[in-house]
N, C-alpha and C positions, 0 to 999 in steps of 0.2 A: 739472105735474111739475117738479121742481128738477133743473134740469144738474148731473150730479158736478162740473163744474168751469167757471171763467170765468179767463179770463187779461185783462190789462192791461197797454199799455204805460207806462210810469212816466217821465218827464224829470226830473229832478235834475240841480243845477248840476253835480256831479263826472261823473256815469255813468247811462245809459239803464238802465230794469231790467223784466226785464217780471215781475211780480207775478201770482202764481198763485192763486184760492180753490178751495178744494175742499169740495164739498158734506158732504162727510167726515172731519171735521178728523185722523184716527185713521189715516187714511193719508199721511199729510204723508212722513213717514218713507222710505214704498216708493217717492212717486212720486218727495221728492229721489233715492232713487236709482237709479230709473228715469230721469232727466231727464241724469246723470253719463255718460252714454256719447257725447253731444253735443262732441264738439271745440270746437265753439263757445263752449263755455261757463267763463268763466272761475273763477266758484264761484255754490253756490246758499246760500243761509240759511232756515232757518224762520222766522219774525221772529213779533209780537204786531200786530197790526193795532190801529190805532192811529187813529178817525177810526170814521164811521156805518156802515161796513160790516155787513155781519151777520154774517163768518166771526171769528174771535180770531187765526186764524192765518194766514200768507199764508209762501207757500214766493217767497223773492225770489231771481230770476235774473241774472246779472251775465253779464255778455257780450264776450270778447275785446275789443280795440280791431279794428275796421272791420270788422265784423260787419253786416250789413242787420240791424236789428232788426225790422222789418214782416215779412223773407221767416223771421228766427227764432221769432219770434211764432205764424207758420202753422204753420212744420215742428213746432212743440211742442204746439200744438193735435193736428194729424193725430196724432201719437204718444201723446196723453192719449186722445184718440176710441179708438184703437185698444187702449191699453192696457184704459180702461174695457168695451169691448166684451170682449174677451177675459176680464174678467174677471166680466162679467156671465154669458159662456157657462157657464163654470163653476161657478154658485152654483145 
């Protein structure tokens, strides 16, 4: 079975990002704005993936200055778990 979704931390010279796939690429849309209620978060972009992945698209996460990124990474995990769940109730 394919997870709706995988996250990754990204290092880049300028800014940490954590990188989102989504087994779905047709939801990119809800989950950036499901992921917008985050303080933390300084903006999100849809981007084209670029490299051997399997997804085209990746929702990239940009993160205040002094942010844990490890303890953001979980809390957006727990919150995709849950969204996905919730929406799995429903279908």
């Amino acid at each position: 079975m394919q997870l709706p979704f995988r996250s990754e931390i990204r290092n880049s010279p300028k800014q940490q990002t954590i990188k989102i796939y989504l087994g779905d690429e047709s939801l990119d849309e809800k989950i950036k704005v499901h992921l917008e209620h985050f303080k933390e978060i300084e903006h999100i972009e849809i981007r084209e993936t670029v490299g051997q992945n399997r997804a085209n698209e990746n929702i990239t996460v940009f993160l205040n200055d002094d942010v844990d990124i490890v303890k953001m990474q979980k809390a957006i995990d727990s919150s995709l778990w849950w969204y996905f769940e919730e929406d799995m109730v429903e279908e």
